[in-house]
C-alpha positions as CSV (number, residue, x, y, z in Angstrom):
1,X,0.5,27.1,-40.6
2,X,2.4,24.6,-38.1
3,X,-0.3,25.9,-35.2
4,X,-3.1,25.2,-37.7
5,X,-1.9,21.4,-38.5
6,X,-1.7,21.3,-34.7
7,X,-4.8,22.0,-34.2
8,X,-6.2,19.5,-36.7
9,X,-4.1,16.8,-35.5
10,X,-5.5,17.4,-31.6
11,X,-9.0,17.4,-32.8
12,X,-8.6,14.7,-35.1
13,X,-7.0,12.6,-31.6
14,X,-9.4,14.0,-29.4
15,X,-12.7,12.6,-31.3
16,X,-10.9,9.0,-32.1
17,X,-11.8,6.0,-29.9
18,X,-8.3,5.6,-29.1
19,X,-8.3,9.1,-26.8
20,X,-11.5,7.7,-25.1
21,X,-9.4,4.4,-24.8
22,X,-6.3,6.2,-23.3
23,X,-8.7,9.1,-20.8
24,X,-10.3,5.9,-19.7
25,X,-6.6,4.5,-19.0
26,X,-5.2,7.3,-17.2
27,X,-7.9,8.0,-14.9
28,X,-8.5,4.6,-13.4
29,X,-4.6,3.5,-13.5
30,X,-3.0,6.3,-12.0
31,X,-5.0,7.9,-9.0
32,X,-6.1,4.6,-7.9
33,X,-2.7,3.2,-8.3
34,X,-1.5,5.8,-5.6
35,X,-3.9,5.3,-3.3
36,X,-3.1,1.5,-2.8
37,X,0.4,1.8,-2.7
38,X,0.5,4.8,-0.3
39,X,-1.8,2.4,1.9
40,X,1.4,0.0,1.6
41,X,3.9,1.8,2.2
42,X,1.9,2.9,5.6
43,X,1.7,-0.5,6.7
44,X,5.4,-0.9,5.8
45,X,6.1,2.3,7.7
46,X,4.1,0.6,10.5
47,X,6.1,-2.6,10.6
48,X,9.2,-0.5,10.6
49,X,8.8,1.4,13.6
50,X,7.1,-1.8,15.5
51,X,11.0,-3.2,14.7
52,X,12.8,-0.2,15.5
53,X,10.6,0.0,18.9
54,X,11.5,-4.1,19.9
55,X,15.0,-3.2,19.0
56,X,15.1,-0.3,21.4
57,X,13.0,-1.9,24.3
58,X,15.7,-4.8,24.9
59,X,17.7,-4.5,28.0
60,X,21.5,-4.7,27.1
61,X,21.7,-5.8,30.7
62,X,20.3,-9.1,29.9
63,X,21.8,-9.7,26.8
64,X,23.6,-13.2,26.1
65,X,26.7,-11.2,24.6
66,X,27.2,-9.7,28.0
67,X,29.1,-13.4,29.2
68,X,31.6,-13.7,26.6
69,X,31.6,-17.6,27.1
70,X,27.8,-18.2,26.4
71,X,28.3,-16.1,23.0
72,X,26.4,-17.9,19.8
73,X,28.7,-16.7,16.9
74,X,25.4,-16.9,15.2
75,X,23.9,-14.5,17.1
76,X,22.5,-11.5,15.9
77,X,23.5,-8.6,18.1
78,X,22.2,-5.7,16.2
79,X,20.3,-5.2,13.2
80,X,20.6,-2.1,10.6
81,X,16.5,-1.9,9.8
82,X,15.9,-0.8,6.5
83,X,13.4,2.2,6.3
84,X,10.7,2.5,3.8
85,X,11.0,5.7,1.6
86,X,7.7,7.6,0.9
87,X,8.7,7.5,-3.1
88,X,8.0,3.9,-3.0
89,X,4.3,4.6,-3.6
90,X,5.4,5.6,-7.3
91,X,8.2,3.0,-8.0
92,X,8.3,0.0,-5.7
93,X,11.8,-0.8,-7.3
94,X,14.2,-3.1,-5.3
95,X,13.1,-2.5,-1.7
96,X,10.1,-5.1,-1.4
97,X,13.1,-7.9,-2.8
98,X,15.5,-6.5,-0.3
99,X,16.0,-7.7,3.2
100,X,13.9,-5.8,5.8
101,X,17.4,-5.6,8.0
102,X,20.9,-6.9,8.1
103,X,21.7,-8.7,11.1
104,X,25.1,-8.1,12.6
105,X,26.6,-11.6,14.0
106,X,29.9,-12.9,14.8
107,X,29.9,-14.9,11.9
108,X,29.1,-12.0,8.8
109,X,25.6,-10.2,8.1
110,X,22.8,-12.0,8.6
111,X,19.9,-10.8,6.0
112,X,16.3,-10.6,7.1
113,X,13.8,-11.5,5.0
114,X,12.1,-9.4,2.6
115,X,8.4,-7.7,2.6
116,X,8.1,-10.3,-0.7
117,X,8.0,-13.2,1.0
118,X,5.0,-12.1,3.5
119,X,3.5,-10.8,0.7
120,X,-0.6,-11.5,0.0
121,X,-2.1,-13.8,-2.4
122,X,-2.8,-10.8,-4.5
123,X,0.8,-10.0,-5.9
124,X,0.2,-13.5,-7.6
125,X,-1.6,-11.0,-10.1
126,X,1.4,-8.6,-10.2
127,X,2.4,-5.7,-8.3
128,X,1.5,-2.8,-10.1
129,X,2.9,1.1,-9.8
130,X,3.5,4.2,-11.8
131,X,7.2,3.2,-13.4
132,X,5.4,0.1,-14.0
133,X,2.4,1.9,-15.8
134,X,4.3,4.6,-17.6
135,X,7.0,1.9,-18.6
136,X,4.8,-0.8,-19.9
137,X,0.9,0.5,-20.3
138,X,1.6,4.3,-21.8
139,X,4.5,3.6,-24.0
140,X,2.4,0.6,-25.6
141,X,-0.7,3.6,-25.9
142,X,2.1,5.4,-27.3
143,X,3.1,3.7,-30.1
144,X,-0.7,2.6,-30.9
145,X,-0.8,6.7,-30.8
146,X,1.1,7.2,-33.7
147,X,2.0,3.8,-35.6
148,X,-0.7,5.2,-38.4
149,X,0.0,8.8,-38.1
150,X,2.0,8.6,-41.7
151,X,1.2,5.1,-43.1
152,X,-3.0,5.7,-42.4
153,X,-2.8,9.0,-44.3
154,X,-0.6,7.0,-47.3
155,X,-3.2,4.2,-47.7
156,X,-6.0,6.2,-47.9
157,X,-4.6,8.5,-50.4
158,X,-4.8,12.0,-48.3
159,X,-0.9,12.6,-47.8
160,X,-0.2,12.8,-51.6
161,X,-3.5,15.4,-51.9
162,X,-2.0,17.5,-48.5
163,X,1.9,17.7,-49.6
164,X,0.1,18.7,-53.1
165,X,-0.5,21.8,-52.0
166,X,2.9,23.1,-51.4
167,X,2.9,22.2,-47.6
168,X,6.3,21.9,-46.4
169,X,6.7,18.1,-45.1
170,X,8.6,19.0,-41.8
171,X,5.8,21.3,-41.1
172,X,3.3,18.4,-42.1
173,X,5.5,15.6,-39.6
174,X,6.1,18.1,-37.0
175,X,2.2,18.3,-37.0
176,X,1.7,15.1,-36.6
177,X,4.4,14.9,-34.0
178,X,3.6,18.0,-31.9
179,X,-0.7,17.5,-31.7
180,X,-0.7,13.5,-31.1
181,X,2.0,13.9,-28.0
182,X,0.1,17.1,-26.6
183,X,-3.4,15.0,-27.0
184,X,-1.3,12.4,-25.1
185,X,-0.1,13.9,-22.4
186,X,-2.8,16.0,-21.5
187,X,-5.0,13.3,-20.2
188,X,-1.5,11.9,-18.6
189,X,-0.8,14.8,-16.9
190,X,-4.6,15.6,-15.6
191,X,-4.8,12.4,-13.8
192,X,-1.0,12.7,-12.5
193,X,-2.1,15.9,-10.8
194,X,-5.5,14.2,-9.3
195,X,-4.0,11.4,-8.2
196,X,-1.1,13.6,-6.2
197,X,-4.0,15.5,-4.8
198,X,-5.1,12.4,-3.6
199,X,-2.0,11.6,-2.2
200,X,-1.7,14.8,-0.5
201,X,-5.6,14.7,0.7
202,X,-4.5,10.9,2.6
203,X,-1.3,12.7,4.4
204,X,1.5,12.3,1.2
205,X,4.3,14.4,2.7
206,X,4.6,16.0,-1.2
207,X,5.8,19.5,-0.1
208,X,8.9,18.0,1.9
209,X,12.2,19.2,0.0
210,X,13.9,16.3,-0.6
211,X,10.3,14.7,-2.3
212,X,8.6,17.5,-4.6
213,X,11.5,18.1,-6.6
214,X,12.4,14.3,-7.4
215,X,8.6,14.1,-8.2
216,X,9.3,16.8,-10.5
217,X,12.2,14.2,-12.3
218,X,10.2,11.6,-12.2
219,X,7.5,13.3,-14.4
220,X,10.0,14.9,-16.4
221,X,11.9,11.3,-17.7
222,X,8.4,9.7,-17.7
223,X,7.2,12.5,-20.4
224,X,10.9,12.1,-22.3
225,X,10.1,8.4,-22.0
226,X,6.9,9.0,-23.8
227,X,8.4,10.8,-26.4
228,X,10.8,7.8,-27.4
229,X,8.2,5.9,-28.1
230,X,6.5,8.3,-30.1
231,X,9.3,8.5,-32.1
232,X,9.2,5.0,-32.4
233,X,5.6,4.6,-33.5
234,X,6.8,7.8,-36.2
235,X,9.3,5.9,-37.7
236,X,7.3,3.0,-38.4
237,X,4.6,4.6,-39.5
238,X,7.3,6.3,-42.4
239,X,8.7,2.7,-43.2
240,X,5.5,0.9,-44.0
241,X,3.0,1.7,-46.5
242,X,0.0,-0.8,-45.1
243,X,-1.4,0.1,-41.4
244,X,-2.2,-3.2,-40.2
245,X,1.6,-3.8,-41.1
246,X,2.8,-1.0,-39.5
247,X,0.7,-2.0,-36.2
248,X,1.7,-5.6,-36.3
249,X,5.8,-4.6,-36.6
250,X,5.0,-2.2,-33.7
251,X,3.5,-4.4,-31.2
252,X,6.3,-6.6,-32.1
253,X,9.2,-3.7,-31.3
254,X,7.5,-3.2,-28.0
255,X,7.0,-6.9,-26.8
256,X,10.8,-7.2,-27.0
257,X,11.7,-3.0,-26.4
258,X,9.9,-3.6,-23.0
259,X,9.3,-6.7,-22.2
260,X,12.1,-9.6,-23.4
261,X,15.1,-7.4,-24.0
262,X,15.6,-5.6,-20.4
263,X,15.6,-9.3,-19.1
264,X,17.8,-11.2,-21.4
265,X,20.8,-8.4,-20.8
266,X,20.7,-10.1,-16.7
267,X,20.0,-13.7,-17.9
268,X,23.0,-13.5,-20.5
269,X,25.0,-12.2,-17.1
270,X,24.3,-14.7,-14.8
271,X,25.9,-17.2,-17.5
272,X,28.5,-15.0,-18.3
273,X,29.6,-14.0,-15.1
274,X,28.2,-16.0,-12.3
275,X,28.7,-14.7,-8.7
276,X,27.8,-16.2,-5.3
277,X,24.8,-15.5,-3.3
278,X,24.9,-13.9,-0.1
279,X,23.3,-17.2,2.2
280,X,26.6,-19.2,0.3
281,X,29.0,-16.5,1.4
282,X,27.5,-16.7,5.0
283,X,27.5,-20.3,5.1
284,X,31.6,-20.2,4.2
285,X,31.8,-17.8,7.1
286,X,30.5,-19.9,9.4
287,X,32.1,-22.8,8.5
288,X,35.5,-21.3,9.1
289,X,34.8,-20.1,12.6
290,X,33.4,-23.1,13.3
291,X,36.7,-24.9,12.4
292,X,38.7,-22.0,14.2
293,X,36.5,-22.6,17.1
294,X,37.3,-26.4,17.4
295,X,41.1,-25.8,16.6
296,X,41.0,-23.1,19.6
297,X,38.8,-25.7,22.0
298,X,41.8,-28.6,21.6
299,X,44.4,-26.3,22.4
300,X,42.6,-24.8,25.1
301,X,42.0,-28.5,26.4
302,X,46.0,-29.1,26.3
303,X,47.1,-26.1,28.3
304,X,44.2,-26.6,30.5
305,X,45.5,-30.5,31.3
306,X,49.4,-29.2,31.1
307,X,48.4,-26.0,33.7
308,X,46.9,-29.2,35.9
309,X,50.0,-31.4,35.5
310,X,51.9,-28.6,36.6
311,X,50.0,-28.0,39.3
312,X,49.5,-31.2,40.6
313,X,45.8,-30.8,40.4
314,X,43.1,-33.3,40.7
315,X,39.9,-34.3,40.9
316,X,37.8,-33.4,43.7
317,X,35.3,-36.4,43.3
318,X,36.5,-39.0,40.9
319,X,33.6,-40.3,40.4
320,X,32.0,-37.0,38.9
321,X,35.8,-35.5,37.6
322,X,35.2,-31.7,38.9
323,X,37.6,-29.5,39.4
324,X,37.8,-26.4,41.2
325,X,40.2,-24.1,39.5
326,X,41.2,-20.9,41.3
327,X,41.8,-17.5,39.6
328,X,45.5,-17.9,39.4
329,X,44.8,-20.8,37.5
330,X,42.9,-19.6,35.2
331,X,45.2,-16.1,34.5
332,X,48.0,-18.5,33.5
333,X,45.3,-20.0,31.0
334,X,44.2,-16.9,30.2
335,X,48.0,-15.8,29.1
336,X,49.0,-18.9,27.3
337,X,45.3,-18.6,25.1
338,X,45.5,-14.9,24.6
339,X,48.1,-15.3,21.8
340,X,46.2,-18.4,20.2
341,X,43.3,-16.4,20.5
342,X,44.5,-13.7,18.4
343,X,46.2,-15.6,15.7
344,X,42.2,-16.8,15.3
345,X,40.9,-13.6,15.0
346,X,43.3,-12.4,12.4
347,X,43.2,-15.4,10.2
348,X,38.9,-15.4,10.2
349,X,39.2,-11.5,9.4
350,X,41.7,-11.9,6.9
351,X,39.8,-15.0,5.3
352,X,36.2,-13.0,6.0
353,X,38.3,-9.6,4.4
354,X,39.2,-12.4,1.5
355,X,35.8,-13.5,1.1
356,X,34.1,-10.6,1.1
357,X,36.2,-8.5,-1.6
358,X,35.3,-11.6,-4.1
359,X,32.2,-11.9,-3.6
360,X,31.3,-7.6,-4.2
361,X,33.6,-7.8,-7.2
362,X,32.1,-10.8,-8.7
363,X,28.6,-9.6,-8.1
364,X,29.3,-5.8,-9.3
365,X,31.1,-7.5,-12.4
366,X,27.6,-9.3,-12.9
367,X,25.2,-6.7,-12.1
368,X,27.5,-4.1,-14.7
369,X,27.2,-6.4,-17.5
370,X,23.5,-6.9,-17.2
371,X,22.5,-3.3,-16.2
372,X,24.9,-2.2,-20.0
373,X,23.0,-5.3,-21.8
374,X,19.9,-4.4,-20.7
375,X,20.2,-0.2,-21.8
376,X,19.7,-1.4,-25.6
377,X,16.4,-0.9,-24.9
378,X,14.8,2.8,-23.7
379,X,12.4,0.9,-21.2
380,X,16.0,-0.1,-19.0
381,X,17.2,3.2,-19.1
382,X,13.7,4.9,-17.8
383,X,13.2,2.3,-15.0
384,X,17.1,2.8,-13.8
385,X,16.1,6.5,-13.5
386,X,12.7,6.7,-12.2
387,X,13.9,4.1,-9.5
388,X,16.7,6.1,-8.3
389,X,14.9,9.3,-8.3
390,X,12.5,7.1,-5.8
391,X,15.1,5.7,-3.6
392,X,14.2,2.5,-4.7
393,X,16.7,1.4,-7.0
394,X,20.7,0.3,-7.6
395,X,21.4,3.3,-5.4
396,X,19.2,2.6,-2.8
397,X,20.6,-0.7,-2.6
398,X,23.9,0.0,-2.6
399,X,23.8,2.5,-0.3
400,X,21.7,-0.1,2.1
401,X,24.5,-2.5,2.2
402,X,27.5,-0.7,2.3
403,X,25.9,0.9,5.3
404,X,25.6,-2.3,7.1
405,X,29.4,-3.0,6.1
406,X,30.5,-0.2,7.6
407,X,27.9,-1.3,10.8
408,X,29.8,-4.2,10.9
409,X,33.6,-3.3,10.9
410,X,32.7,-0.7,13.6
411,X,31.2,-4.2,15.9
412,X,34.0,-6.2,15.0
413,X,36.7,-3.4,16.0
414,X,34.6,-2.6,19.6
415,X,33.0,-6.0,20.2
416,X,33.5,-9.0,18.4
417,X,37.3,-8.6,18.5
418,X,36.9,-8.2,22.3
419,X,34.9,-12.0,22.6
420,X,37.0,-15.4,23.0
421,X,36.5,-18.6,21.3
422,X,37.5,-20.6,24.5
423,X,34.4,-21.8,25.9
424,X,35.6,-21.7,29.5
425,X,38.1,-18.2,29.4
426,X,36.6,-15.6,31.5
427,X,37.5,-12.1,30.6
428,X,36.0,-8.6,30.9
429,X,32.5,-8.2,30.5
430,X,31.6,-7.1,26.8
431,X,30.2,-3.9,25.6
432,X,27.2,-3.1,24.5
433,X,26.7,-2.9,20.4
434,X,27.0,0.9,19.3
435,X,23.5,2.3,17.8
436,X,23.4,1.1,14.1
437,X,24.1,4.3,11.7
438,X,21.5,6.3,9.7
439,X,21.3,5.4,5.8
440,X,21.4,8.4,4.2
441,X,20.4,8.4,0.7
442,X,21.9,10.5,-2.0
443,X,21.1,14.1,-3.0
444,X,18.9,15.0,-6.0
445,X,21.8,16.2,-7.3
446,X,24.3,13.4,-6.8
447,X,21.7,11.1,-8.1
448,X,21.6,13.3,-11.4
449,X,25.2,12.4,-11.5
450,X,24.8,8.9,-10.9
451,X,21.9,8.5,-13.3
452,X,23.6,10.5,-16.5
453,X,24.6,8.2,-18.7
454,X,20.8,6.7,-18.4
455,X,19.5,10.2,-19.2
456,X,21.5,10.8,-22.2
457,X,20.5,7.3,-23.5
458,X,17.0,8.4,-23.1
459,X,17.9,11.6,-25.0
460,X,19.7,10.1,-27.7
461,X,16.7,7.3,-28.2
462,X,14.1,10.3,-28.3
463,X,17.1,12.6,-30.6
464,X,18.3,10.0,-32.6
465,X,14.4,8.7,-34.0
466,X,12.9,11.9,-34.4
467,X,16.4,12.6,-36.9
468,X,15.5,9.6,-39.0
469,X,12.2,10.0,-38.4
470,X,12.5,13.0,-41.0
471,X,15.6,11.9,-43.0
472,X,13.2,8.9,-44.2
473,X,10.5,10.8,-44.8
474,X,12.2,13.3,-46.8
475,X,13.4,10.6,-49.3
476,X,10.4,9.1,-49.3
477,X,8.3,9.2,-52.7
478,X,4.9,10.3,-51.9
């Protein structure tokens, strides 16, 4: 009996206007979709290896951080590139808003600016991708799927006449359930698998290990996505008798399921907890040094002109004020600076050490508060899971930065702690900057691990509706 009700619910879907509406949909948003954004990401690819090639070209020979007085504390002796990931052509996520490298300095981490801001006119119009689509377009589609299913059959009198006949009403609901997401999906799923081809056809790497199977996830949690909002469209269809009711309290739900709510959960965190930004931080930095620097340049002045008393020496010309200091000279400088030199460098790392702790705690205190706000809504909880599966998301992030970090306490134990403030002390010749480390992203697995809580949510959203989905329509008088 349950196959038969299937079977009328999938023909009854498949010769509607809606199912034209939502083949229509499918097969222009998603293969064409992939085909721009691969042709993105290979320009991004491009620009990353044209950096990655300049970076490797220069000659560490000629380098200004090879004469230790000459040093800029602003100047950037290595950068950490950031690398495009291939799953960026289905979830652009965070990397086009994150700096295209960190640049190591004397002074902190510089931050390069991000693909967004050389952007074309055309993201004006929005940037458009398949999280994006499945998030915003198919769960609307979704709940215009099924906001009638019960409440259509009610007003026109056919659900008394059908539970008349002794039909059992979970059979009837799973009916309804079961053929409206299988008439759904399959038009989903048919243009998922052209536009792969697609992708494959133009040189996708799909068959790589570390790629098929989170393409895999990310179908998976976009069709579990789908079913939440089935559910949602189920339940009001159960709770209101009129359809034009039911479709009005629907579109409502998913203005602010998808589009207000994610938002306000990180606008009520900024207020609540507000954190620094990263130019601020950097700006802090260099103010300090700066100060250290001119602190370090009088006292270098004083032993210089004590050393000279001492020594009884003078001017060669008075009228230009020269002075011709020999190496002896300038070891006893060298000695009396050294320990001036030092208490610097500890006091900037313990102040950048300082700076640095606040600044992460404040702006993970932040970015928790809005990321739990924001999972009252399913829409939160899919886009924090198809982003990580991508690479593209929190993790990605995260990962990004603490990488540079670490980059940068490895430059500051070999180099920077080995370059002088004094203008005019003359040491050893610096070191070259070791090679920036590889970002390595986290397994499938671990991201499973990382991304639980999200996937139970998701779950207990799709669970939790279908239960009182049938509890309601169990009580309700037919």
């Amino acid at each position: 009996m349950l196959i038969t009700l299937i079977q009328k619910e999938v023909m009854h879907h498949i010769l509607s206007a809606r199912f034209v509406s939502l083949l229509v949909m499918c097969v222009l948003l998603i293969p064409l979709n992939f085909h721009i954004n691969y042709h993105r990401y290979l320009q991004r690819q491009v620009d990353y290896q044209e950096t990655v090639k300049d970076e490797n070209d220069k000659d560490p020979a000629e380098q200004p951080w090879t004469r230790r007085q000459t040093t800029d504390p602003n100047l950037e002796v290595s950068k950490l590139i950031l690398k495009p990931t291939p799953l960026s052509v289905f979830a652009t996520g965070l990397e086009s808003a994150l700096p295209s490298y960190l640049g190591m300095t004397r002074n902190g981490i510089q931050r390069g600016e991000a693909s967004l801001s050389t952007a074309p006119i055309a993201f004006l119009l929005g940037h458009l991708d398949f999280v994006f689509v499945v998030g915003t377009v198919f769960s609307l589609l979704a709940l215009l799927f099924t906001f009638d299913a019960v409440a259509g059959e009610r007003e026109a009198g056919t659900l008394r006449v059908t539970l008349a006949n002794a039909l059992p009403r979970d059979i009837f609901l799973w009916s309804k359930l079961i053929g409206g997401y299988l008439v759904f999906i399959a038009p989903f799923l048919v243009s998922l698998i052209i536009g792969l081809l697609i992708l494959v056809w133009q040189g996708f790497p799909l068959a790589e290990p570390d790629i098929f199977p989170r393409t895999l996830y990310l179908i998976d949690i976009s069709l579990l996505y789908i079913a939440v909002f089935f559910a949602i469209g189920a339940v009001i269809s159960i709770y209101f008798d009129s359809s034009k009711t039911a479709l009005i309290v629907a579109f409502t739900i998913w203005v602010f399921a998808v589009l207000i709510l994610p938002r306000i959960g990180f606008l009520a965190a900024e207020i609540v907890a507000p954190a620094p930004t990263a130019e601020s931080v950097y700006k802090e930095k260099a103010a300090q040094r700066a100060e250290l620097r001119a602190t370090l340049e009088t006292e270098r002045n004083k032993i210089m002109f004590k050393l000279m008393r001492e020594s009884q020496i003078i001017p060669e010309e008075t009228t230009t004020g020269t002075f011709h200091l020999d190496h002896v000279f300038l070891g006893k400088m060298n000695a009396e600076l050294a320990p001036l030199e030092e208490a610097a460098r500890l006091k900037y790392r313990d102040f950048v050490a300082e700076l640095d702790g606040r600044y992460r705690r404040e702006r993970k205190h932040r970015d928790e508060i809005g990321i739990n706000l924001s999972r009252i809504t399913p829409t939160s909880s899919f886009i924090f899971l198809a982003t990580d599966a991508t690479q593209t998301g929190q993790v990605k992030r995260n990962t990004y930065f603490q990488t540079g970090n670490r980059y940068y306490d490895a430059l500051d134990a070999e180099m920077f702690s080995k370059m002088a403030e004094g203008a005019l002390v003359e040491t050893e010749e610096i070191p070259s900057p070791p090679a920036p480390p590889p970002i390595v992203a986290l397994s499938l697995g671990e991201t499973l691990q990382h991304a639980a809580l999200d996937l139970l949510l998701l779950c207990f959203f799709a669970g939790g509706l279908i239960i009182l989905t049938f509890l309601k329509f169990f009580r309700t008088d037919i």
